[in-house]
C-alpha angles and dihedrals in degrees: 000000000000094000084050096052092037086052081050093060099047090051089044088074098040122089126187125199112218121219120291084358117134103216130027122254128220116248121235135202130202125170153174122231134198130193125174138157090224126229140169095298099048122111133192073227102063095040087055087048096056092037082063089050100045081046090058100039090052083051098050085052094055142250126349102015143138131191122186128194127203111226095196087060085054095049096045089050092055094039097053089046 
């Protein structure tokens, strides 16, 4: 998450003119983010999978966001139901 917001930051100062635009726009970054300490039921799948999700909760949330999920609380959860 630090390298992400880090990465935000940088992009906050920086403006790009689109062709034929009269003025420059700010560039934004979201993102999803996964963590995980693997074992024998992770997947690059399914990290795939919550990284999406985390990318589509921080957009739902706005600009400039980022959201991150931690797949070993997951796997603890289903394992102890």
């Amino acid at each position: 998450m630090t390298f992400a917001r880090a990465l935000g930051q940088m992009l906050k100062f920086l403006k790009i003119r689109p062709p034929g635009a009269a003025e420059d726009i700010p560039l934004t970054l979201s993102g999803g983010i996964t963590t995980c300490i693997p074992d024998e039921h992770t997947s690059a799948e399914s990290m795939l999978m919550r990284a999406d999700e985390a990318l589509y909760a921080a957009k739902s949330q706005g600009r400039n966001r980022f959201f991150s999920f931690e797949m070993q609380m997951d796997t603890i959860e289903q394992r102890q139901i």
